[in-house]
C-alpha positions in Angstrom: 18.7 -34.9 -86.4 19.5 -33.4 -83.0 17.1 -34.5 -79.8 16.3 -32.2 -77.1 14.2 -32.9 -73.8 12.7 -30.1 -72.0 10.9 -30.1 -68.6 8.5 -27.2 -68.4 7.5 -27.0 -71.8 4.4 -25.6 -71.6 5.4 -23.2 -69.5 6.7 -19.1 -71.1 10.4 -20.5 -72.2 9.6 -24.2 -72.8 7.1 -23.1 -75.8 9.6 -20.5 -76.9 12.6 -23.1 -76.7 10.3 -25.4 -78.6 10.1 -23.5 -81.4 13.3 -22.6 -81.5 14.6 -26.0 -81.7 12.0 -27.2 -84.1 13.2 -24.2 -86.6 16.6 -25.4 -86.4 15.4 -29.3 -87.4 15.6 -31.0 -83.7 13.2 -33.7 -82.4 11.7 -32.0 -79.7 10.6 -34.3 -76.3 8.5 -32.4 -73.7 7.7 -33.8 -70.1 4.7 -32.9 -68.4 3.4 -34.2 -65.6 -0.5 -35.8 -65.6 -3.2 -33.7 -64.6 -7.4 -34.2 -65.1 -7.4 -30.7 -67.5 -4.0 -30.7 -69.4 -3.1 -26.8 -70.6 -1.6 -26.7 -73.9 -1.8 -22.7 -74.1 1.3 -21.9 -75.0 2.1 -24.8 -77.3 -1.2 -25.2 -78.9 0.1 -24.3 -81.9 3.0 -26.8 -82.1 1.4 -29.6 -79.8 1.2 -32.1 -82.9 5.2 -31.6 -83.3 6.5 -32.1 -79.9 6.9 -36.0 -78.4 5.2 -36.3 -75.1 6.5 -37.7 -72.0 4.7 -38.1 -68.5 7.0 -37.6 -65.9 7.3 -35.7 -62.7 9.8 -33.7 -61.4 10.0 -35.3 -57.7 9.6 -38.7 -59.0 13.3 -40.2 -60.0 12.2 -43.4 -61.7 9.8 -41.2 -64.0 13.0 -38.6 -65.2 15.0 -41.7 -65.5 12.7 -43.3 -67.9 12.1 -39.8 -70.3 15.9 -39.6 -70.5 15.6 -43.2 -71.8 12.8 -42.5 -74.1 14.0 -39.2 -75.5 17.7 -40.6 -76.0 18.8 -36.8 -76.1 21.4 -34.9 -76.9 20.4 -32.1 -75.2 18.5 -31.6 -72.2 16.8 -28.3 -71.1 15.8 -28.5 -67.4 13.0 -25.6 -67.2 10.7 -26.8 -64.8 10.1 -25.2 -61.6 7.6 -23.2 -59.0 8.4 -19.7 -60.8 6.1 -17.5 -58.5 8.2 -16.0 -56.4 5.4 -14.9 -53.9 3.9 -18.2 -53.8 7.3 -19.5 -52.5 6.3 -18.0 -48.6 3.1 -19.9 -48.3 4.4 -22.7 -50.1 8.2 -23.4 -48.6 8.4 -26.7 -48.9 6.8 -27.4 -52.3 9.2 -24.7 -53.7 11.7 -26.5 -52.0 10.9 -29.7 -53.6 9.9 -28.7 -57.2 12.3 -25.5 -57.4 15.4 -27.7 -55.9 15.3 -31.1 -55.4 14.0 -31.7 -58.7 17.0 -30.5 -60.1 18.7 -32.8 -58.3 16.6 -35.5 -59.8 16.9 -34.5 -63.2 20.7 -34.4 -63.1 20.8 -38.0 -62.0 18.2 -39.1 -64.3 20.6 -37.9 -67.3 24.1 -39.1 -65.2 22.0 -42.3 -65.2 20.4 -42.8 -68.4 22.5 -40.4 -71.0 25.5 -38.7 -69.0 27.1 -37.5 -72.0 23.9 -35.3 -72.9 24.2 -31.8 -72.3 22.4 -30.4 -69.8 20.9 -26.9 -69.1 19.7 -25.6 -65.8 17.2 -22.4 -65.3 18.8 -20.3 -62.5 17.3 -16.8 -61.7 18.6 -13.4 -61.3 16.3 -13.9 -57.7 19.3 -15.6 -56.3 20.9 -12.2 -56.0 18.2 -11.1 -54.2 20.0 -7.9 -51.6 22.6 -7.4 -54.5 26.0 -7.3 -53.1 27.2 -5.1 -56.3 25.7 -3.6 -59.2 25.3 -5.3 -61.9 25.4 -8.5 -60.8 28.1 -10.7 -63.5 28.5 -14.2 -63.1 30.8 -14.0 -60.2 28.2 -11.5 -58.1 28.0 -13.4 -54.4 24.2 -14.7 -54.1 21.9 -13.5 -51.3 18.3 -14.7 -52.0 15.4 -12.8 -50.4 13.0 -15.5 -51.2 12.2 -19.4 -50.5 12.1 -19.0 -54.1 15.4 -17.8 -54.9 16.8 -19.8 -52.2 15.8 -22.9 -54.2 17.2 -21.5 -57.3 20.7 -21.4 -55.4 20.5 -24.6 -54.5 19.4 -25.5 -58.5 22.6 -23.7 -59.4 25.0 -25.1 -57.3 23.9 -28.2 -57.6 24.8 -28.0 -61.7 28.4 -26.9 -61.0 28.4 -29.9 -58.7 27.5 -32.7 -61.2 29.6 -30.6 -63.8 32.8 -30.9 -61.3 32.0 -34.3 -59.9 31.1 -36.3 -62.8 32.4 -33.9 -65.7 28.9 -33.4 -67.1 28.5 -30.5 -69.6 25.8 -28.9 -67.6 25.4 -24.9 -67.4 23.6 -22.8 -66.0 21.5 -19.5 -67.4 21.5 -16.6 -64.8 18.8 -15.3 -66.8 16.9 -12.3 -65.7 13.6 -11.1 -65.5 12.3 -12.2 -69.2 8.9 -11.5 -70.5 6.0 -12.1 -73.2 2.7 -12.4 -74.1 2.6 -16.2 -73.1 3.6 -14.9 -68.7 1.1 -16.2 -66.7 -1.1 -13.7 -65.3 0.0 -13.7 -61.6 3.5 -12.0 -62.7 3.4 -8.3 -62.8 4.1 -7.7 -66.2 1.4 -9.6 -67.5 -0.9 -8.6 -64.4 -0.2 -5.3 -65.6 -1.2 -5.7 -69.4 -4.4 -7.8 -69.0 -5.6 -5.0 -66.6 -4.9 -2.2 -68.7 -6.8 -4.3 -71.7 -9.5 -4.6 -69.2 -10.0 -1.6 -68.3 -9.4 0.0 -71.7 -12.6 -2.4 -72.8 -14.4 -1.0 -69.5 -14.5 -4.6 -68.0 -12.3 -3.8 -64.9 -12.5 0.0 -62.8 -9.0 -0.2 -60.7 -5.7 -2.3 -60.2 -4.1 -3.3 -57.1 -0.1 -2.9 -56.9 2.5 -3.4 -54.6 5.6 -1.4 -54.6 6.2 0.6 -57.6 9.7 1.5 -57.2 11.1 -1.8 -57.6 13.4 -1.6 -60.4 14.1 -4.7 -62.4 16.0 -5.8 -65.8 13.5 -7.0 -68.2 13.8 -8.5 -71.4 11.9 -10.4 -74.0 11.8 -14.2 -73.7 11.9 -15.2 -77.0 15.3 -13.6 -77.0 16.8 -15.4 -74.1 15.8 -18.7 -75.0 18.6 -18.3 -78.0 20.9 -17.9 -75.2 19.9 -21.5 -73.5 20.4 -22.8 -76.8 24.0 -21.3 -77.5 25.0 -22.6 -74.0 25.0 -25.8 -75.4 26.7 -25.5 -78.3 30.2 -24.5 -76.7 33.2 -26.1 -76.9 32.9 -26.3 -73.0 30.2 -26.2 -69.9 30.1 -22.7 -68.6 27.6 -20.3 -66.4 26.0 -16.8 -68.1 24.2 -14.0 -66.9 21.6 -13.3 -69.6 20.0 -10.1 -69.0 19.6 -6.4 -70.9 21.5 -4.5 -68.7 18.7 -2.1 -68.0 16.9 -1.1 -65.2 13.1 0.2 -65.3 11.0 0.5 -62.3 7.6 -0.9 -61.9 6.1 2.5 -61.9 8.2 3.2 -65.6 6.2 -0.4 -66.8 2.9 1.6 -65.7 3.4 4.9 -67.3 4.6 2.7 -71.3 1.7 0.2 -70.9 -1.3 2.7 -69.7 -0.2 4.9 -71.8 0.1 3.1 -75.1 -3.8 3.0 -74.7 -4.3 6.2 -74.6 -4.6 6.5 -70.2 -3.0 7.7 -67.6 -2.0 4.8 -64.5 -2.5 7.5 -61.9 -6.1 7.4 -62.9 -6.2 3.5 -62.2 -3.6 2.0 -60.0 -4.1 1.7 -56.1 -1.3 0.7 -53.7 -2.2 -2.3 -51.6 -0.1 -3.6 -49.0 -1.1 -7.0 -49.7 1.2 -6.8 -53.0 4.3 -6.3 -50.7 6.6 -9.0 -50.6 7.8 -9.8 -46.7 11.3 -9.5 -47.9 11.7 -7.2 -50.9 14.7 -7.2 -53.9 14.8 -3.8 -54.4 16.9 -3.7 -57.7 18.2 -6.5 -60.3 20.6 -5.2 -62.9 22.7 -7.8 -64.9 25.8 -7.5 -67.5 25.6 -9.7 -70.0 29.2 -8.8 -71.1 30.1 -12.5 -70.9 27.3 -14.0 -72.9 27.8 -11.1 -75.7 31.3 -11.9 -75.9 31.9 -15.8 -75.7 28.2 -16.9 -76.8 27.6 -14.3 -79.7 24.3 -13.5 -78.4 22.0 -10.1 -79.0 18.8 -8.7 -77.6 16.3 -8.2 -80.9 13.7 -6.5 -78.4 13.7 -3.6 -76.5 11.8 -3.0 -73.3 9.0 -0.4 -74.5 8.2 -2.7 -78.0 7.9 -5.5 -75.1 5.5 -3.6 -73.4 3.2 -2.7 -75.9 3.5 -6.4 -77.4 2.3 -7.8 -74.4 -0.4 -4.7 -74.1 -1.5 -5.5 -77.5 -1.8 -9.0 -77.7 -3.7 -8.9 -74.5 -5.9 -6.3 -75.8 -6.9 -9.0 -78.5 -7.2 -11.9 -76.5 -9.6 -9.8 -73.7 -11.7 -8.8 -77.2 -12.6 -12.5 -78.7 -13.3 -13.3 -75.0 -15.7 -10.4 -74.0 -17.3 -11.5 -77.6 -17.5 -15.3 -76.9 -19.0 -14.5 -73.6 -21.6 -11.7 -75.6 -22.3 -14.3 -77.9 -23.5 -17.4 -75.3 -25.4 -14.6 -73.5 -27.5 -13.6 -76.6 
């Protein structure tokens, strides 16, 4: 039996990943780090199965000892602050958690397990004011964010302990990758909840930022297979993961409002407050390498995505609005 450890596993692709491996027979080890109210959202449902570690990703003594616990083979380094907008109030946390941390978690397994393999989360943000489109694995980086600054530095930092100290670590260039389980700040899911909200009546309007945007979005249950074939190579390598399509936020509108039955014109208002100081005005990735050396395939499309998310929000927003009903009455 195989044994993986994976930092952010409560997070979109660390419950994804955790099923994945658990299908496929590993012993799954999760790191989270200790808070007064614990949320198991995401991996409610497989909590019981997983081993849990307390760690923290700034904290090398703590990573040092969950590498020693976990005695992994593989090692799935998810963790991160993911917002990019919170990344300009919060610089230097992004900076710590988004960077450093990878740093830390690299040592912890050269430390405690070197020959582990090891896989790091880069981010299609790192190419930020594309130099080329699409954007392969050889695309120069230009981040527009403290966010995807960070995420360079996580990168780089991987082919360094890879060159340096002939770890197998690689990193997924993965693009913008969706579910039901996105937290609500990212626009995808902001977009769903609201038009479950205001399908139900229980919210009038929603607030956007630019609309012509145009990103490469796929499903995350998809690209998690893709982390997981990284590591079974004969050799440590870098992939773009992506779909290779583009669709603008104003597309993501029109399929989601519109798969209840409205039209977004009708609800959405433009607020400047949404606009990022430095925008990424388009993210399209080729995936030609990860086709061809990794075997992988998308399974979902971008409009089943949509209405997946749209639907299962509709349901959750439903046993909510009844809970709420019922502790009223």
């Amino acid at each position: 039996m195989k044994k993986a450890l994976i930092t952010g596993i409560t997070g979109q692709d660390g419950s994804y990943l955790a099923e994945l491996l658990l299908s496929k027979d590993y012993e799954v080890y999760g790191v989270r780090r200790r808070t007064s109210t614990p949320n198991f959202e995401n991996v409610a449902h497989i909590q019981n199965d997983i081993h849990w570690l307390s760690g923290d990703m700034t904290d090398l003594a703590s990573l040092i000892e969950a590498v020693r616990q976990s005695d992994p083979d593989e090692v799935y380094n998810l963790a991160a602050q993911s917002f990019v907008a919170a990344s300009w109030p919060q610089p230097l946390a992004t900076g710590q958690i988004t960077a450093l941390s990878v740093t830390n978690m690299l040592e912890a397994v050269r430390i405690a397990k070197p020959e582990a393999r090891f896989y790091q989360a880069s981010s299609s943000e790192m190419f930020g004011k594309v130099l080329e489109t699409p954007q392969t694995e050889t695309t120069p980086f230009y981040p527009r964010s403290p966010y995807g600054v960070a995420k360079v530095y996580g990168h780089w930092i991987t082919v360094n302990y890879r060159e340096s100290f002939n770890m197998f670590a690689c990193s997924g260039i993965l693009f913008n990758h969706e579910s039901p389980r996105r937290g609500l700040e990212f626009v995808t899911r902001k977009v769903s909840d609201a038009v479950a909200r205001i399908k139900l009546g229980l919210q009038q309007e929603l607030r956007m930022g630019n609309l012509d945007s145009l990103r490469d979005w796929g499903f995350a249950g998809d690209y998690v297979k893709a982390m997981w074939l990284m590591l079974q190579q004969d050799q440590p390598d870098d992939y773009v993961i992506s779909t290779g399509e583009m669709h603008s936020v104003r597309e993501l509108l029109q399929i989601a409002f519109s798969h209840v039955g409205l039209n977004y014109e009708d609800y959405v208002v433009i607020d400047p407050q949404f606009v990022r100081p430095a925008e990424v005005d388009l993210l399209l990735g080729d995936c030609a390498k990860a086709k061809e050396k990794l075997g992988w395939r998308l399974e979902v499309g971008f409009e089943q995505l949509i209405h997946m998310m749209v639907d299962t929000d509709l349901e959750r927003v439903k046993r909510q609005a009844a809970v709420e009903a019922s502790v009223v009455v």
